[in-house]
C-alpha positions as CSV (number, residue, x, y, z in Angstrom):
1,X,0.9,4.9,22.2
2,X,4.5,3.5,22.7
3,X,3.0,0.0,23.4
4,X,0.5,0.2,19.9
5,X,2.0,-2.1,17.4
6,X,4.3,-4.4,19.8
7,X,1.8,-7.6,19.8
8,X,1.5,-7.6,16.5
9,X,5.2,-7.0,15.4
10,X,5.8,-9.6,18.0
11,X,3.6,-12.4,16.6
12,X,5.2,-11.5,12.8
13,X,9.1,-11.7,14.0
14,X,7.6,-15.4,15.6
15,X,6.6,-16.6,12.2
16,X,9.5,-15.0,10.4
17,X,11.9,-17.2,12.8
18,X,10.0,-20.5,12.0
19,X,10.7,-20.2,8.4
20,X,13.3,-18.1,7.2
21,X,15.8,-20.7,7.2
22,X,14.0,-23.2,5.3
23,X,13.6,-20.0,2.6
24,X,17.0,-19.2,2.6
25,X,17.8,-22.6,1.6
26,X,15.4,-22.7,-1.3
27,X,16.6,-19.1,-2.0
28,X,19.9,-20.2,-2.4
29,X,19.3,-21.0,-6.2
30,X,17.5,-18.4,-7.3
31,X,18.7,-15.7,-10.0
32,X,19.1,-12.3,-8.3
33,X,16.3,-10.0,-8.7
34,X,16.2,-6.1,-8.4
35,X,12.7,-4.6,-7.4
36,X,12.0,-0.6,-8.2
37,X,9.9,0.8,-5.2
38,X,8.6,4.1,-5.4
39,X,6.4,6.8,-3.2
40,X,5.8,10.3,-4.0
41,X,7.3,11.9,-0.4
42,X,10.9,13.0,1.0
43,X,13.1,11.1,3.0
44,X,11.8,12.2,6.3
45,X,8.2,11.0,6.1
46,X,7.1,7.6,7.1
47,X,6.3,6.4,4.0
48,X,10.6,6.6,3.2
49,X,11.3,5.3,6.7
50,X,9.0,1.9,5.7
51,X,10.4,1.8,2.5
52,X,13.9,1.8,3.9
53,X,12.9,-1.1,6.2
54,X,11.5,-3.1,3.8
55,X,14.4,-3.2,2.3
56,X,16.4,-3.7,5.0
57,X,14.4,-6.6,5.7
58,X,14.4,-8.3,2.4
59,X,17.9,-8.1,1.2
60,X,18.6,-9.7,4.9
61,X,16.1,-12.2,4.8
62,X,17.0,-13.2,1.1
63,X,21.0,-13.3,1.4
64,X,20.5,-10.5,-1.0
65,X,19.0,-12.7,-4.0
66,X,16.2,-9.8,-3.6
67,X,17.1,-6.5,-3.5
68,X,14.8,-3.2,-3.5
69,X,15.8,0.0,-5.1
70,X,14.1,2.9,-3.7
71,X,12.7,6.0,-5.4
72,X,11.1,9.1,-3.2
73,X,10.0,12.4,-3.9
74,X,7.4,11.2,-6.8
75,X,10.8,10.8,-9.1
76,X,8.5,8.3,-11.1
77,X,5.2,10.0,-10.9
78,X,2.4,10.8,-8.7
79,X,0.7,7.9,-6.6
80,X,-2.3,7.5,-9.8
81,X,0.9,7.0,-12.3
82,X,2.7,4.1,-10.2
83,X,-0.3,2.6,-9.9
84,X,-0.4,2.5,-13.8
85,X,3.2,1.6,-13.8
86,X,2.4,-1.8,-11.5
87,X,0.1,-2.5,-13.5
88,X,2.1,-2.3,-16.6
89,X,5.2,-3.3,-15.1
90,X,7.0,-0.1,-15.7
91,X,7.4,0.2,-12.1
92,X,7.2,-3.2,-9.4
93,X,5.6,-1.6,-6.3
94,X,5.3,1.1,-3.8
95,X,4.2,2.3,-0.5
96,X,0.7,3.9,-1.8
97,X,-1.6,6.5,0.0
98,X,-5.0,4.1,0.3
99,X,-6.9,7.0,-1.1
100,X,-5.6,7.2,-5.0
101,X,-5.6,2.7,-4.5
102,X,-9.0,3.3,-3.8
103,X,-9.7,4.6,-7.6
104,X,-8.4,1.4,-8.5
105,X,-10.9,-0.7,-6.4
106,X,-13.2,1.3,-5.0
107,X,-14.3,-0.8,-2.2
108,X,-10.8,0.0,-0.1
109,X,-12.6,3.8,0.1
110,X,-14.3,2.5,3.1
111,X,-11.6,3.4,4.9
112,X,-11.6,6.6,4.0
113,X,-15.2,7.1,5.7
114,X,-14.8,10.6,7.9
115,X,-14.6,9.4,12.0
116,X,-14.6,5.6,11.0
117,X,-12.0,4.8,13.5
118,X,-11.6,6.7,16.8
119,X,-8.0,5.4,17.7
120,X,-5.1,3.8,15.6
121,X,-5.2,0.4,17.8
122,X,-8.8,0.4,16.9
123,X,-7.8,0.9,12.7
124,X,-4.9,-1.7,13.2
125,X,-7.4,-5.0,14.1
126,X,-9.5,-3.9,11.6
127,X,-6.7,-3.6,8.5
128,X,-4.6,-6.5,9.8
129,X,-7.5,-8.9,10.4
130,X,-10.2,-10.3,8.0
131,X,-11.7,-7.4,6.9
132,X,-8.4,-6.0,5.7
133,X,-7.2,-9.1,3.8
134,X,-10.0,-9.7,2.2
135,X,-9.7,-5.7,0.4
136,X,-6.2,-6.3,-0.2
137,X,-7.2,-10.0,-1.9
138,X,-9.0,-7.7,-4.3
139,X,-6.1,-5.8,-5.8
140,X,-5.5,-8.8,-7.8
141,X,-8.9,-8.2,-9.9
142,X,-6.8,-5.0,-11.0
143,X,-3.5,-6.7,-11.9
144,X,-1.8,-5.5,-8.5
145,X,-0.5,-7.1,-5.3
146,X,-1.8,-5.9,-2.2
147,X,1.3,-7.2,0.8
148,X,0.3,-5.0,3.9
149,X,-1.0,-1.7,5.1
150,X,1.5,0.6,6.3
151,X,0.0,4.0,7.4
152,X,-0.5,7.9,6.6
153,X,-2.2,8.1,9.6
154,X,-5.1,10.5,11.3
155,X,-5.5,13.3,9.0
156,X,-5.6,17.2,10.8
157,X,-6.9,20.5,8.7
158,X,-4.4,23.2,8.1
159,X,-4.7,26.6,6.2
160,X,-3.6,29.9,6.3
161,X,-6.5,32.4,6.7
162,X,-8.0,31.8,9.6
163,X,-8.4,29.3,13.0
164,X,-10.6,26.5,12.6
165,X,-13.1,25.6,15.4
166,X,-16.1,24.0,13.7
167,X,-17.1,23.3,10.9
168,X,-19.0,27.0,10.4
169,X,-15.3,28.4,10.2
170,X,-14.6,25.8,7.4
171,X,-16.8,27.7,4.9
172,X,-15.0,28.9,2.0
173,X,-12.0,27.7,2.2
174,X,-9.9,26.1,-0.5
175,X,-8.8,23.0,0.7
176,X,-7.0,20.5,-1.0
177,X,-8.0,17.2,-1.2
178,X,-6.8,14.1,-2.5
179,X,-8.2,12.7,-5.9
180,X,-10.2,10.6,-4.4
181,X,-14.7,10.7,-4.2
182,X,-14.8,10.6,-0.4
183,X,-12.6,13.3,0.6
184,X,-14.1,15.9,-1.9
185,X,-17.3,14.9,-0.5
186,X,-16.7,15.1,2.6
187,X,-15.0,18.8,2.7
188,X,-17.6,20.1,0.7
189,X,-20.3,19.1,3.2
190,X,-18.6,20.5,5.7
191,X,-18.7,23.7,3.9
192,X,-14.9,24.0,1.8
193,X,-14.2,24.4,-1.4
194,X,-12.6,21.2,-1.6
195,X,-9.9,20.8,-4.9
196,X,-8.7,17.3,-5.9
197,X,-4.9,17.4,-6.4
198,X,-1.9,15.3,-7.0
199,X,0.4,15.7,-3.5
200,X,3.2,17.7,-5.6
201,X,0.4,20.1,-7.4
202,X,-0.7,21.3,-4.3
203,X,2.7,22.3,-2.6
204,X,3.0,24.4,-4.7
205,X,-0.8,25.5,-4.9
206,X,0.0,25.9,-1.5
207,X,3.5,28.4,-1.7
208,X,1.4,30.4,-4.6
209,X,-1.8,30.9,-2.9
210,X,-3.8,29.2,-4.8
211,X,-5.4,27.4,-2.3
212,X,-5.9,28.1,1.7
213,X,-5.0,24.8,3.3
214,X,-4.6,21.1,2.8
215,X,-5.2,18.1,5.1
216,X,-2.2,15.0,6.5
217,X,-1.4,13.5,9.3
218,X,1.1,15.2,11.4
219,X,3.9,13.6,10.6
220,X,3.1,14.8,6.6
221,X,2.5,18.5,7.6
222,X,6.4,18.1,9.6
223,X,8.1,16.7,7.4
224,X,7.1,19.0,4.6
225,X,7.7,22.4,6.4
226,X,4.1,23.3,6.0
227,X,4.5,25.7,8.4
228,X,5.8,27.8,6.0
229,X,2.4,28.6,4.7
230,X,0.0,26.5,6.9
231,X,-0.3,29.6,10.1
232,X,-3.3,27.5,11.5
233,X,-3.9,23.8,12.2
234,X,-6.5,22.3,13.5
235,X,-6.0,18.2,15.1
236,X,-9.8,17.2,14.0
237,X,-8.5,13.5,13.3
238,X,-11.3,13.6,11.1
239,X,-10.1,10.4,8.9
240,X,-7.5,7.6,9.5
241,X,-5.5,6.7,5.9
242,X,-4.1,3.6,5.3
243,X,-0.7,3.1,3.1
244,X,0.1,-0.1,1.2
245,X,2.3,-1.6,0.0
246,X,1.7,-2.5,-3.4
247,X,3.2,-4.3,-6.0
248,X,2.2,-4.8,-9.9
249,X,1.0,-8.5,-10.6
250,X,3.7,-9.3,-12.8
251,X,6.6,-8.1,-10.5
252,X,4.9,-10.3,-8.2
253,X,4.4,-13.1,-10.5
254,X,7.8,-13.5,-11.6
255,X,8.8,-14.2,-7.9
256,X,9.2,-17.8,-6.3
257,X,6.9,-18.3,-3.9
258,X,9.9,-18.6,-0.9
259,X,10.4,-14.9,-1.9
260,X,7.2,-13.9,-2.3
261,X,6.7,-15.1,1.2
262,X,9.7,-13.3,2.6
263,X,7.9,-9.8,1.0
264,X,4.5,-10.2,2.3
265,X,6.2,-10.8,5.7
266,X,8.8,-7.9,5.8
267,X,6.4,-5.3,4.5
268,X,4.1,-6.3,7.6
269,X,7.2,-5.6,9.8
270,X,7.9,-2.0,8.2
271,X,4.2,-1.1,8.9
272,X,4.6,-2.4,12.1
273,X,7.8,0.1,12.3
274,X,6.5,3.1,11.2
275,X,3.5,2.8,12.8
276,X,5.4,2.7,15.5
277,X,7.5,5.6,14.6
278,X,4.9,7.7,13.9
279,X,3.5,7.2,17.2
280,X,6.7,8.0,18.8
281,X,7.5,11.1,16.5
282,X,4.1,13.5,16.7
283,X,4.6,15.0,20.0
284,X,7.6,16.5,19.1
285,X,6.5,16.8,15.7
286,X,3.5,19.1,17.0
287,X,6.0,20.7,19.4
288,X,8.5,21.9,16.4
289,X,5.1,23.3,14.7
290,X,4.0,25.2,17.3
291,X,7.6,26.8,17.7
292,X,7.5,27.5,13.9
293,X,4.9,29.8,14.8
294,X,1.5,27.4,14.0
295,X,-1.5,28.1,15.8
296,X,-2.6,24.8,16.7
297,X,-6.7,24.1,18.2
298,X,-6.1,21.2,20.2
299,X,-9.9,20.5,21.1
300,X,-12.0,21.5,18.4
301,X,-15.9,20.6,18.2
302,X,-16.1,16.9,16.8
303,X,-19.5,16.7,17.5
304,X,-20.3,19.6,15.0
305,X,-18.2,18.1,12.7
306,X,-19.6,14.6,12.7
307,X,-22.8,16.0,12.2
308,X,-22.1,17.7,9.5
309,X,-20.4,14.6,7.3
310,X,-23.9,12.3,8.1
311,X,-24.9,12.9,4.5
312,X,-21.2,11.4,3.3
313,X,-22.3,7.7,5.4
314,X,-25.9,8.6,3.8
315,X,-24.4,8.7,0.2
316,X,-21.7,5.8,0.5
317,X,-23.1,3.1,3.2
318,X,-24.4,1.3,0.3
319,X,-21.5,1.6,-2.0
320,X,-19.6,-0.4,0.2
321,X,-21.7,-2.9,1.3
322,X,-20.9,-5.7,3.6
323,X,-17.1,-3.8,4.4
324,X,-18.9,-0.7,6.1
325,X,-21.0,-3.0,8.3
326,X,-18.4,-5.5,9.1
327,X,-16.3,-2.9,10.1
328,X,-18.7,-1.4,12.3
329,X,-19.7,-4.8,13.4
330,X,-16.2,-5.0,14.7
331,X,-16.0,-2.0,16.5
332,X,-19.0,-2.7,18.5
């Protein structure tokens, strides 16, 4: 896992090399600009440690005629209200769970497909190649900016009634989901009642009881301390989320293009960081879990579970056309 994200982080710091000095130069002119970034988690998730790297990267990279100003925690809304915001220009951009972009342009859902991707490497050639472009090309038909896909990551069940094996031990539960077609669909097949909910609802759905469990990557259940309601977790890996990082058309607009150049590149270095990070952190992530007292099912029954979302690939295949089967295509 260590080795993951090296080639491609490698190729990018190449290309970086080869033009930043003829950028700076052009730079040099330009009126200072301050751009508002904003994402809806804490300081210890992935999304923050991107963010943070980005901007890192920019203000270097730009002498400082660009610098970004970072918001966490959801201080300007929920992931559905930046969105609005880019697209307004209320706020410039964000690092963006691909699940609410996807009610924006509905195509990018195809990622969102349950089991699509059996390994991160195998996610990474698929978002940074063609296939990933051409969906973040689209953003523009929706007055937004798509630079580079960061990452949530694989997404694992937890809730607090009961271990989860198969999907047969799934049935009933209230399980958060994100506000997004997919996701519900998918959960209910397998037998949950699954509740669409902004990320901040559903903490505190979560601390009242008012659901039984939610789903994240690892790194998402950590860094918010769900083990102080989540007793069971289950590593089903049952959907890999892309991030992004997003800006509003106009933010984007009112950039030369020698710093729009210098964006698109650093935010494809911060993926390539926390990607890396990520990879790094979850084994002691899951080991600081299980010491908090988390039941964890390691090997559950994947089979029975990818059985039981066939009607989800029944219902979408079509919806997303040519990106499902050139996805596939590539993984063959």
């Amino acid at each position: 896992m260590k080795t993951i994200n090296r080639v491609f982080l490698s190729v990018a710091l190449a290309a970086t090399t080869t033009v930043s000095s003829a950028i700076a130069a052009t730079l040099e002119s330009m009126n200072p600009v301050s751009l508002r970034l904003a994402h809806v988690v804490n300081e210890q998730d992935g999304f923050h440690i991107a963010a943070v790297k980005f901007q890192e990267l920019v203000s270097e990279r730009t002498d400082g005629k660009v610098t970004i100003e970072i918001f966490p925690n959801a201080s300007l809304g929920d992931e559905r209200t930046l969105l609005e915001g880019m697209q307004i220009g209320t706020v410039d951009m964000g690092v963006i769970t691909n699940g609410p972009v996807a009610n924006f342009v509905e195509e990018m859902a195809v990622f969102e497909l349950p089991f699509l991707f059996s390994s991160p490497q195998q996610a990474y050639d698929v978002l940074d190649g063609p296939i990933g472009q051409d969906l973040l090309d689209k953003l523009s038909e929706v007055n937004l900016k798509g630079l580079a896909y960061a990452e949530r990551g694989f997404r694992n069940l937890t809730n607090s009634v009961r271990p989860v094996q198969s999907p047969y031990d799934i049935e009933g539960l209230r399980i958060r989901v994100m506000e997004n077609p997919v996701y519900t669909d998918t959960f209910r097949e397998l037998g949950a009642n699954a509740v669409p909910m902004a990320w901040t609802e559903a903490l505190t759905a979560m601390q009242q009881g008012t659901i039984d469990g939610q789903e994240n990557p690892v790194n998402v259940i950590h860094s918010f301390k769900l083990n102080e309601t989540q007793s069971h977790m289950t590593l089903s890996r049952h959907t890999y989320a892309p991030a992004i990082f997003v800006m509003g058309m106009g933010s984007w607009n009112r950039l030369p293009e020698e710093a729009q150049t210098v964006l698109v590149q650093a935010a494809r270095e911060a993926a390539a960081h926390e990607r890396q990070v990520n990879a790094d952190m979850e084994a002691k992530q899951l080991e600081d879990l299980r010491a908090a007292g988390v039941a964890i099912v390691e090997e559950p029954d994947i089979a029975a579970f990818q059985q039981a979302i066939v009607p989800v690939y029944e219902k979408y295949g079509d919806q997303f056309g040519e990106y499902l089967e050139r996805i596939q295509q590539a993984l063959k």
